[in-house]
N, CA, C and O atoms as a Tripos MOL2 file, in Angstrom:
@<TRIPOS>MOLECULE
protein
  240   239    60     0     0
PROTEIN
NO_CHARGES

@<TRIPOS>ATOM
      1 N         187.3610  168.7260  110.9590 N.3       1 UNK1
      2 CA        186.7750  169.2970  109.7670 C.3       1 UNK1
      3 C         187.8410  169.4260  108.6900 C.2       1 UNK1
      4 O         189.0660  169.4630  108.8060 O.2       1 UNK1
      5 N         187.1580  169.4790  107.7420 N.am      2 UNK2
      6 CA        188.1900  169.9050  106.1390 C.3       2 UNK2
      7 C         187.4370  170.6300  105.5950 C.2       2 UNK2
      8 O         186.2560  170.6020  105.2490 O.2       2 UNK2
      9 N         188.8660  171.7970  105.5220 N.am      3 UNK3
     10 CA        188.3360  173.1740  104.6210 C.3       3 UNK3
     11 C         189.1240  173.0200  103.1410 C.2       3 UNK3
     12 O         190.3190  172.7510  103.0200 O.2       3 UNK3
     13 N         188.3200  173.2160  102.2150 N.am      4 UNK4
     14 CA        188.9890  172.6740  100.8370 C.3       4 UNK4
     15 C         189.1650  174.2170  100.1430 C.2       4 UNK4
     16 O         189.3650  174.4110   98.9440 O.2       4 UNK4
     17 N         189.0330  175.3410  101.2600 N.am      5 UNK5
     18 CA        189.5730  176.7800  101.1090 C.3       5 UNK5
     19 C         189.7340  177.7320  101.8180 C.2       5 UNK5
     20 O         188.7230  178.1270  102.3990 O.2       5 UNK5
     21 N         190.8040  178.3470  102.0190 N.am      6 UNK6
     22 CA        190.7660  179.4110  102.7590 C.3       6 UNK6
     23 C         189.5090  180.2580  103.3930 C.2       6 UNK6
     24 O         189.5480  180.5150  104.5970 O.2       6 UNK6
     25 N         188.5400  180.6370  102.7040 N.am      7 UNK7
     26 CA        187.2380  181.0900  103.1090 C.3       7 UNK7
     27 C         186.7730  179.7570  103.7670 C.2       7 UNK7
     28 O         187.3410  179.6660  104.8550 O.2       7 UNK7
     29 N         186.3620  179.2150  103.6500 N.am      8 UNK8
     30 CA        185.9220  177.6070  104.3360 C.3       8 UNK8
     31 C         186.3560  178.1770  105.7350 C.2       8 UNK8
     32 O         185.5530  178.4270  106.6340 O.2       8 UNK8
     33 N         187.9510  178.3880  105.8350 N.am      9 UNK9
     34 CA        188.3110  178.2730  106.8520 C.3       9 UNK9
     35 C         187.8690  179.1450  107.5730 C.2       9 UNK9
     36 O         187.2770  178.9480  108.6340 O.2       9 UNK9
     37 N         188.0770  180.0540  107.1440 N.am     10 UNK10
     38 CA        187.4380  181.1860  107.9390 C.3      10 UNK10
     39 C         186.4360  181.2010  108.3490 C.2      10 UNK10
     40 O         186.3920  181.3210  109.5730 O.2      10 UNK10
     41 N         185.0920  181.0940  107.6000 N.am     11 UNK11
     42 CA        183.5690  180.8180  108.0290 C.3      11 UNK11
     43 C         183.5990  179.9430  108.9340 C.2      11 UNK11
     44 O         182.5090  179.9070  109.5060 O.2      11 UNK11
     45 N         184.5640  178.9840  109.4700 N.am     12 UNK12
     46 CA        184.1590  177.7630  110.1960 C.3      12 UNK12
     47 C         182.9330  177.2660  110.7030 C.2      12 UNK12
     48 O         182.3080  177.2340  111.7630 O.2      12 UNK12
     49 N         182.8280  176.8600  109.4340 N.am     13 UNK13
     50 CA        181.5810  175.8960  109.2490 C.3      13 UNK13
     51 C         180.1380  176.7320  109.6870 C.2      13 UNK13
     52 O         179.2790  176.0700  110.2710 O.2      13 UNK13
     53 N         179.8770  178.1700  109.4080 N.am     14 UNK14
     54 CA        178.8610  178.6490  110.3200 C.3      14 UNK14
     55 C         179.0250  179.4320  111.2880 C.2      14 UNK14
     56 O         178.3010  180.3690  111.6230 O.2      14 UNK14
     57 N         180.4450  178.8860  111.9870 N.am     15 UNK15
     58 CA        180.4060  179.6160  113.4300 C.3      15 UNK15
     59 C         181.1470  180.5360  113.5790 C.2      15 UNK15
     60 O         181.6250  180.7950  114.6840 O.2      15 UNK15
     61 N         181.4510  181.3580  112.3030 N.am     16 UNK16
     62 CA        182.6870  181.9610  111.7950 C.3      16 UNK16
     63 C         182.1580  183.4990  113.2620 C.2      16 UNK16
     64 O         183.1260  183.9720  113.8570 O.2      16 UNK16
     65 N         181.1580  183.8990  113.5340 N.am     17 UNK17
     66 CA        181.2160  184.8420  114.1070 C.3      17 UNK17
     67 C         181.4770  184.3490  116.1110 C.2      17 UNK17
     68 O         182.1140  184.9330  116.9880 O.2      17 UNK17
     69 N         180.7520  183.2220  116.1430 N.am     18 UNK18
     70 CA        181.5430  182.7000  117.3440 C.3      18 UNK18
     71 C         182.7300  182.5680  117.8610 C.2      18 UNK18
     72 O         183.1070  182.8210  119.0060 O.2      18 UNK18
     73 N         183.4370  182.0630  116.7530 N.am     19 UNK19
     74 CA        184.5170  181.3410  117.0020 C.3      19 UNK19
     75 C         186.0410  182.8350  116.9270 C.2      19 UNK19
     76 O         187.0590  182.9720  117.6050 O.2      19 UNK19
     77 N         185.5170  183.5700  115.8970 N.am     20 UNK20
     78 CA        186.7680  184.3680  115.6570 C.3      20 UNK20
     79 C         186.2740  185.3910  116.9640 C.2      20 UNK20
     80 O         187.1880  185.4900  117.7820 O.2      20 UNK20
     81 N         185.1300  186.1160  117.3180 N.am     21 UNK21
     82 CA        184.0970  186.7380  118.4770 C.3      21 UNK21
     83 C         185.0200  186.2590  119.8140 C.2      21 UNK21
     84 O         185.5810  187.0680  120.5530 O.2      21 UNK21
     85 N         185.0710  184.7870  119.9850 N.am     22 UNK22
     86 CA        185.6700  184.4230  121.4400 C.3      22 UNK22
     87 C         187.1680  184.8590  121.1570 C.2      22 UNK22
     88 O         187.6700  185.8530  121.6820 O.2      22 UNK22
     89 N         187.8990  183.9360  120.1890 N.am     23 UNK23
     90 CA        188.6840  184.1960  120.0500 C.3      23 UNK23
     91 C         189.5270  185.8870  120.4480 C.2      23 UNK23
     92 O         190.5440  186.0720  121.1170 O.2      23 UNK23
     93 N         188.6170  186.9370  119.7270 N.am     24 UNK24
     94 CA        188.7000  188.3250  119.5350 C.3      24 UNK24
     95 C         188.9230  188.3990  121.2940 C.2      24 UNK24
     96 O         190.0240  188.7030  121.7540 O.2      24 UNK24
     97 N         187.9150  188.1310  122.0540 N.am     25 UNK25
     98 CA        187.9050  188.8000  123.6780 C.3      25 UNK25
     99 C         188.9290  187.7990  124.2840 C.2      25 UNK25
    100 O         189.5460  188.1130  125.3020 O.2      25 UNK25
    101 N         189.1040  186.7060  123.7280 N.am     26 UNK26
    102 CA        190.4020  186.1220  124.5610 C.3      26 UNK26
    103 C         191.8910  186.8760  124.6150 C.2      26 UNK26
    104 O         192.7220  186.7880  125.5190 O.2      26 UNK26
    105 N         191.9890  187.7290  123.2410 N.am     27 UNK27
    106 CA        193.1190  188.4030  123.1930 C.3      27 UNK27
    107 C         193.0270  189.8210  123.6240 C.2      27 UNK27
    108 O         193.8790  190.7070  123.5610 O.2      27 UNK27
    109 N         191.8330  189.8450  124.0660 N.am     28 UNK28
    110 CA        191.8460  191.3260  124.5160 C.3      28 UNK28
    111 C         192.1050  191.1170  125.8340 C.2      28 UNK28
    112 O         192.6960  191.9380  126.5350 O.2      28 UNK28
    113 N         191.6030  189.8240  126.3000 N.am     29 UNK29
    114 CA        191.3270  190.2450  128.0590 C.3      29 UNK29
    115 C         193.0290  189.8490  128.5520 C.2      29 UNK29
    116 O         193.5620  190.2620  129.5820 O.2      29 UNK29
    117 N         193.7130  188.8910  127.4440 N.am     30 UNK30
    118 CA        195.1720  188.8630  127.7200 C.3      30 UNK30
    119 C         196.2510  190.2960  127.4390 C.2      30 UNK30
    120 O         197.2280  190.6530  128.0970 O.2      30 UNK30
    121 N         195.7870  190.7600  126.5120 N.am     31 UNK31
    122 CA        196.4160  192.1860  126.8290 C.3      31 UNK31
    123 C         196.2370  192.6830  127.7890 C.2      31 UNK31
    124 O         197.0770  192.5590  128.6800 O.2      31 UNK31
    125 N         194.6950  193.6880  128.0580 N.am     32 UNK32
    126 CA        194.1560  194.0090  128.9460 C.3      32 UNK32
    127 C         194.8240  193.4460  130.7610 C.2      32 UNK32
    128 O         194.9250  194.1570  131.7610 O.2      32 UNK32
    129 N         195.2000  191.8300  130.5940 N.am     33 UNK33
    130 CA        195.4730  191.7870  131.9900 C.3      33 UNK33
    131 C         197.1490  191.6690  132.0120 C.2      33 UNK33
    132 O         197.6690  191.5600  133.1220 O.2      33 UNK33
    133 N         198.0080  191.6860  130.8280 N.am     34 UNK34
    134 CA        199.6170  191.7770  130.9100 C.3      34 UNK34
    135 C         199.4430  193.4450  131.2610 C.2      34 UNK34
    136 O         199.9520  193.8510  132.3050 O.2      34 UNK34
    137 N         198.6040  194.5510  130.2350 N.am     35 UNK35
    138 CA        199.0030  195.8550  130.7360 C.3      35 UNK35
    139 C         198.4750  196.1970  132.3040 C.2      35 UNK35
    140 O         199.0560  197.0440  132.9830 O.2      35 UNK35
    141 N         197.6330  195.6520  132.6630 N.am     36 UNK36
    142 CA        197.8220  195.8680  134.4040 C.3      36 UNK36
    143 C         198.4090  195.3800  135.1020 C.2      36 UNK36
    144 O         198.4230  195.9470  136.1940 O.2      36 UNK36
    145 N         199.3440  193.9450  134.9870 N.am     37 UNK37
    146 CA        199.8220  193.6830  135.9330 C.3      37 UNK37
    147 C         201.8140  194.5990  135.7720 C.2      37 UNK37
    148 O         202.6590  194.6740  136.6640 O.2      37 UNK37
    149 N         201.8950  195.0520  134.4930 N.am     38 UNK38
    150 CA        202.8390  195.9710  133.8300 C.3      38 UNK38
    151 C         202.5330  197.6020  134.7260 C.2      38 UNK38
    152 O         203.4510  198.3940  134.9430 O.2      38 UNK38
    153 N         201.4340  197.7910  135.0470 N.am     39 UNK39
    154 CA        200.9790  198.7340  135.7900 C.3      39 UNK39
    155 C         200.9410  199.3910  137.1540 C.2      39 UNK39
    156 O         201.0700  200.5040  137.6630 O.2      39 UNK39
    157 N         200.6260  197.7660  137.5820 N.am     40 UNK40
    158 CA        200.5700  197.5420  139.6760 C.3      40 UNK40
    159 C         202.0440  197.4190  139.6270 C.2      40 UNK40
    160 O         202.5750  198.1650  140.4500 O.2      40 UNK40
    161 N         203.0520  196.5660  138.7770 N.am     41 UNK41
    162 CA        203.9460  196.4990  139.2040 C.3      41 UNK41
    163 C         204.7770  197.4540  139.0670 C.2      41 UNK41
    164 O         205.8550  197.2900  139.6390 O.2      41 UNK41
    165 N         204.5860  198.6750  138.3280 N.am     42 UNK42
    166 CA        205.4890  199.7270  137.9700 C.3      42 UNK42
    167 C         204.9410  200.6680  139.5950 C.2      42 UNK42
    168 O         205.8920  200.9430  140.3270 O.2      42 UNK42
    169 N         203.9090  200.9980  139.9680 N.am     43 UNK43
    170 CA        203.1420  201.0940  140.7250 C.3      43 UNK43
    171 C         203.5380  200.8860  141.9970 C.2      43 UNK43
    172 O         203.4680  201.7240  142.8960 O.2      43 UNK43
    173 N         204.0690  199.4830  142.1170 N.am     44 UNK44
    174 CA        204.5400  199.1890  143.2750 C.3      44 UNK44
    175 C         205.8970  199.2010  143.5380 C.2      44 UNK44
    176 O         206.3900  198.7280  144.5620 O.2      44 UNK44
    177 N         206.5050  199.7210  142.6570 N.am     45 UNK45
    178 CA        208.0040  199.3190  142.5840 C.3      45 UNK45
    179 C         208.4990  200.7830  142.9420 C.2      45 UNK45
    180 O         209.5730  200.9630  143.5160 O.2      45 UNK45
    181 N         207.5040  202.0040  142.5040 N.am     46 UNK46
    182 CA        207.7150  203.1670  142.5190 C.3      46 UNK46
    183 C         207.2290  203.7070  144.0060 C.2      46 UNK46
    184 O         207.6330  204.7850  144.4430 O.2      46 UNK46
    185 N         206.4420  202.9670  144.6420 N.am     47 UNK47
    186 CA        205.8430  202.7900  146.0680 C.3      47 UNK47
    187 C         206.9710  202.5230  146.9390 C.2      47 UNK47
    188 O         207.3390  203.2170  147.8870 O.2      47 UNK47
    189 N         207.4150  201.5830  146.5700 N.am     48 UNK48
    190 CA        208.4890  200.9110  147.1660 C.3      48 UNK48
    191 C         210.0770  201.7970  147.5250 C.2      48 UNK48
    192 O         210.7480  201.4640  148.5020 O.2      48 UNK48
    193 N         210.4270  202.6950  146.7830 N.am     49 UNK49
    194 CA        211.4350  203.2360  146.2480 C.3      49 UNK49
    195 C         210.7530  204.5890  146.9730 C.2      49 UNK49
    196 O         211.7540  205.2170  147.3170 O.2      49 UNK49
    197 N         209.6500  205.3260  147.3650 N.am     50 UNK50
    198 CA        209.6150  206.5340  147.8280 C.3      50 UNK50
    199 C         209.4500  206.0000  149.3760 C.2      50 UNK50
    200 O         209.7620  206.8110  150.2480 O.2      50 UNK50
    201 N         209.0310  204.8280  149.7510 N.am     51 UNK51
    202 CA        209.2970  203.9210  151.2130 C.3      51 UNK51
    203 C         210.8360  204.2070  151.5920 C.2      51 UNK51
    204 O         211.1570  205.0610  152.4190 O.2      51 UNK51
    205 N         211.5460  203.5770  151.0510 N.am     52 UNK52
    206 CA        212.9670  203.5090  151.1270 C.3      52 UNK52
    207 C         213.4310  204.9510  151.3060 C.2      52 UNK52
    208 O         213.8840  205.2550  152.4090 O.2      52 UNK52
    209 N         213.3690  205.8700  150.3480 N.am     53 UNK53
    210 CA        213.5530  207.1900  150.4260 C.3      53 UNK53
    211 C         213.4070  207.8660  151.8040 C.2      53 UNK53
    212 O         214.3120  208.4420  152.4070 O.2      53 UNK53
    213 N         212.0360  207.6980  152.2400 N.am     54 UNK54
    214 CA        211.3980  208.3670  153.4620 C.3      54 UNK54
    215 C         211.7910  207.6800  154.5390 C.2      54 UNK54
    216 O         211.8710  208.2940  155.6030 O.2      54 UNK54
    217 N         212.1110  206.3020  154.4910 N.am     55 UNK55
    218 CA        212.9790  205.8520  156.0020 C.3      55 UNK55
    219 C         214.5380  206.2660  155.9800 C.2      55 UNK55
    220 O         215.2610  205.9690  156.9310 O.2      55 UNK55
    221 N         214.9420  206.8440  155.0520 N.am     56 UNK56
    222 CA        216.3900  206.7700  154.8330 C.3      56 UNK56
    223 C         216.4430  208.3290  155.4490 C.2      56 UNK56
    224 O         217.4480  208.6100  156.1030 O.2      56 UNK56
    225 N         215.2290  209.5390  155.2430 N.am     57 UNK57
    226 CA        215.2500  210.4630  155.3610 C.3      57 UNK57
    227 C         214.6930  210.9830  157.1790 C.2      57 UNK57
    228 O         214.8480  212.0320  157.8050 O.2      57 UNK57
    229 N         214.0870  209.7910  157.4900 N.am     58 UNK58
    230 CA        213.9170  209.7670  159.0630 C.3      58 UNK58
    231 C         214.8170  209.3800  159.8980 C.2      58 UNK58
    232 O         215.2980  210.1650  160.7150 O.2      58 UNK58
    233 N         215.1540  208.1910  159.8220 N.am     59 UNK59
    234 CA        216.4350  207.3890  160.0000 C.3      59 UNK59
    235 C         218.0360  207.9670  159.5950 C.2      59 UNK59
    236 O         218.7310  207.1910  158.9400 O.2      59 UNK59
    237 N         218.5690  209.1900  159.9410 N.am     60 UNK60
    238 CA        219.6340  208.9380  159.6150 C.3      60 UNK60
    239 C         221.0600  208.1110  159.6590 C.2      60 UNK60
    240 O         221.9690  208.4060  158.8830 O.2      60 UNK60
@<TRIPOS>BOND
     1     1     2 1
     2     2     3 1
     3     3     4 2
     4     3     5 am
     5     5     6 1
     6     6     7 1
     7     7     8 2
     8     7     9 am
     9     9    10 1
    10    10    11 1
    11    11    12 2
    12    11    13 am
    13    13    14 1
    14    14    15 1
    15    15    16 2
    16    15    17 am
    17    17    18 1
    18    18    19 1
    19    19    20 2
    20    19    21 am
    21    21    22 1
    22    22    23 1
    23    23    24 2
    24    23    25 am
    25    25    26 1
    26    26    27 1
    27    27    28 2
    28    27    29 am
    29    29    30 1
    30    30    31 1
    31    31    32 2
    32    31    33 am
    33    33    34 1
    34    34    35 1
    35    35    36 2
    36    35    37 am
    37    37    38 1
    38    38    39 1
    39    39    40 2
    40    39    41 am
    41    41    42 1
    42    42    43 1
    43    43    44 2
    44    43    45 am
    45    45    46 1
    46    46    47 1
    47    47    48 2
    48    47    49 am
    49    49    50 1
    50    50    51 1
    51    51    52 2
    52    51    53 am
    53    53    54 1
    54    54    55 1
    55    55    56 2
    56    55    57 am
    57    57    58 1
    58    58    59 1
    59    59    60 2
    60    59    61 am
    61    61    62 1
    62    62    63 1
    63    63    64 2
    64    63    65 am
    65    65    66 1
    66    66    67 1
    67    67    68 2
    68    67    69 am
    69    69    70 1
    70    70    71 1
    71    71    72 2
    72    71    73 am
    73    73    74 1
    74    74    75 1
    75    75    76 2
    76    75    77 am
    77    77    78 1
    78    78    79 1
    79    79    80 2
    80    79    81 am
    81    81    82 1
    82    82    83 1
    83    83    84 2
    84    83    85 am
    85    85    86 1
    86    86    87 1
    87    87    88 2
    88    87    89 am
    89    89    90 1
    90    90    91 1
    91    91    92 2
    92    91    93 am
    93    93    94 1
    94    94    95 1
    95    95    96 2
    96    95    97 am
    97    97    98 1
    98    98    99 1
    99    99   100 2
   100    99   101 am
   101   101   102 1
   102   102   103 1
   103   103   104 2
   104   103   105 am
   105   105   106 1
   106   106   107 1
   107   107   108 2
   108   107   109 am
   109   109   110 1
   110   110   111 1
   111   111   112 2
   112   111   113 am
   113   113   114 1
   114   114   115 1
   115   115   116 2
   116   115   117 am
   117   117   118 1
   118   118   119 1
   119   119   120 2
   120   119   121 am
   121   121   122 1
   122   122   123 1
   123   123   124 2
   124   123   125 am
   125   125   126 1
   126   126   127 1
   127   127   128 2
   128   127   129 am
   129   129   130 1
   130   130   131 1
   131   131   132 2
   132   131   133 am
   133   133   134 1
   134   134   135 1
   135   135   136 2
   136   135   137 am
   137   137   138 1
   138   138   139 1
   139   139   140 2
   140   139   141 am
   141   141   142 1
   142   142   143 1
   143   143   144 2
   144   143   145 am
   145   145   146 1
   146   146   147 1
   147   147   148 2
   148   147   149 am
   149   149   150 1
   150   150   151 1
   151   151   152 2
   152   151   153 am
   153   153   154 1
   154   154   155 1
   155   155   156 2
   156   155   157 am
   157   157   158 1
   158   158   159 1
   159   159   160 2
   160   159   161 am
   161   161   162 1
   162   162   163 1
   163   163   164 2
   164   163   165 am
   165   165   166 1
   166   166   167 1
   167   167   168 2
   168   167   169 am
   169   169   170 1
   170   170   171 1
   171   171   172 2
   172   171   173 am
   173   173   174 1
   174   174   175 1
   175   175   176 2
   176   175   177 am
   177   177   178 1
   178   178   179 1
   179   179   180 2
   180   179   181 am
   181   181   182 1
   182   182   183 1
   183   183   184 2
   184   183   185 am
   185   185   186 1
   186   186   187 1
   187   187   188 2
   188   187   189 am
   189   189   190 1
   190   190   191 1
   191   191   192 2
   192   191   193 am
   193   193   194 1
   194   194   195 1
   195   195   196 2
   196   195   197 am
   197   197   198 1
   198   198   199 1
   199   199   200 2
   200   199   201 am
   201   201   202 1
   202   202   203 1
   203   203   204 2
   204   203   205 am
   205   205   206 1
   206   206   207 1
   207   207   208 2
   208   207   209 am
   209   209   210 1
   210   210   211 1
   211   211   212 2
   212   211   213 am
   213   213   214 1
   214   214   215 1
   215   215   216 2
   216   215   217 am
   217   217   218 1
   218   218   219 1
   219   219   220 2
   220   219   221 am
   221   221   222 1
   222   222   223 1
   223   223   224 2
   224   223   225 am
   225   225   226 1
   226   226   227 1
   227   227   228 2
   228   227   229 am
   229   229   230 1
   230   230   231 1
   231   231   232 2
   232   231   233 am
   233   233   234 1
   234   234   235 1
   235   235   236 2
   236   235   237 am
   237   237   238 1
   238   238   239 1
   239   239   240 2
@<TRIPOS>SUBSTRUCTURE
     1 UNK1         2 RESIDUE 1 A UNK
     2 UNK2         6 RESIDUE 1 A UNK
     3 UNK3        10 RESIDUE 1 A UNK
     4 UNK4        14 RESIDUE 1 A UNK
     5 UNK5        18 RESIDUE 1 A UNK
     6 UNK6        22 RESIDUE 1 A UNK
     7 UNK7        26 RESIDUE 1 A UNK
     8 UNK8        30 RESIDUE 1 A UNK
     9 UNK9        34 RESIDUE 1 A UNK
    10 UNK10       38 RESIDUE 1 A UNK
    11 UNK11       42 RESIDUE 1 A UNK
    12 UNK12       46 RESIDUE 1 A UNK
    13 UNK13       50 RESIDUE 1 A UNK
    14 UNK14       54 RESIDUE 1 A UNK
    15 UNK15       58 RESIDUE 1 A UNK
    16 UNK16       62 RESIDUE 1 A UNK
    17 UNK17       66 RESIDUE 1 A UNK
    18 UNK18       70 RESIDUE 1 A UNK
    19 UNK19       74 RESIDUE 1 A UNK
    20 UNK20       78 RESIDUE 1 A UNK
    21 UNK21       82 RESIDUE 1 A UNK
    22 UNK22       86 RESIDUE 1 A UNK
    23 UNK23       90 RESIDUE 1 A UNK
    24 UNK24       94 RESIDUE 1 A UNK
    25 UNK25       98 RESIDUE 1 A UNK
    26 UNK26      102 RESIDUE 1 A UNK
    27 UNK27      106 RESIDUE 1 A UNK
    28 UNK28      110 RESIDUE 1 A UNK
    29 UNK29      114 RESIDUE 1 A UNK
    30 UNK30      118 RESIDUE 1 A UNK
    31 UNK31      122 RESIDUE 1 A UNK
    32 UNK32      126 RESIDUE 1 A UNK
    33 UNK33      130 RESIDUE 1 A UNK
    34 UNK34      134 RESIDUE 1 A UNK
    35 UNK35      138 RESIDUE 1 A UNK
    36 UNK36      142 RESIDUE 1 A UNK
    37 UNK37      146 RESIDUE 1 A UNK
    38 UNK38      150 RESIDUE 1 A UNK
    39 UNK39      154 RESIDUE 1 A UNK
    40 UNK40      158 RESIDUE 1 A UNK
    41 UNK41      162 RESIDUE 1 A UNK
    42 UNK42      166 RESIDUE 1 A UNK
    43 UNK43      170 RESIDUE 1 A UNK
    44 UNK44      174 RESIDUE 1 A UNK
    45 UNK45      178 RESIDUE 1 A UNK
    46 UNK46      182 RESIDUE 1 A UNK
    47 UNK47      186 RESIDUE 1 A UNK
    48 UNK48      190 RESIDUE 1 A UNK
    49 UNK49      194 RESIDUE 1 A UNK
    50 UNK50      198 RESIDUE 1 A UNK
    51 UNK51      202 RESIDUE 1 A UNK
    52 UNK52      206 RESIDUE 1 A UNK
    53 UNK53      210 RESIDUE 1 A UNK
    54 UNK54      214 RESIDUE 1 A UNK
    55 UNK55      218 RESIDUE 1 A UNK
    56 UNK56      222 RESIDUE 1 A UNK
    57 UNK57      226 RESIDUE 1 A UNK
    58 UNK58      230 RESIDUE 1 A UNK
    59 UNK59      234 RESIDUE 1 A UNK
    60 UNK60      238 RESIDUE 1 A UNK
């Protein structure tokens, strides 16, 4: 396609609520899934570290 303006572009061609709409939930569900895996892994790392703790504290 050729947009001969900025608005052009934007409307794309009609599908301006489709297209920016998908767009919109594609960047949400990529946030959405960097802050959980930022989450499990803080999660597990902190899991991990009270493991260690508690065998160190059985185990002398």
């Amino acid at each position: 396609m050729n947009w001969s303006s900025p608005a052009e572009f934007f409307a794309m061609g009609g599908y301006a609520f489709y297209v920016w709409g998908s767009f919109l939930v594609f960047a949400l569900a990529i946030a959405a899934e960097t802050i959980f895996v930022i989450h499990r892994r803080t999660r597990l790392l902190r899991q991990l570290q009270h493991d260690h703790e508690q065998e160190k504290t059985t185990n002398p």
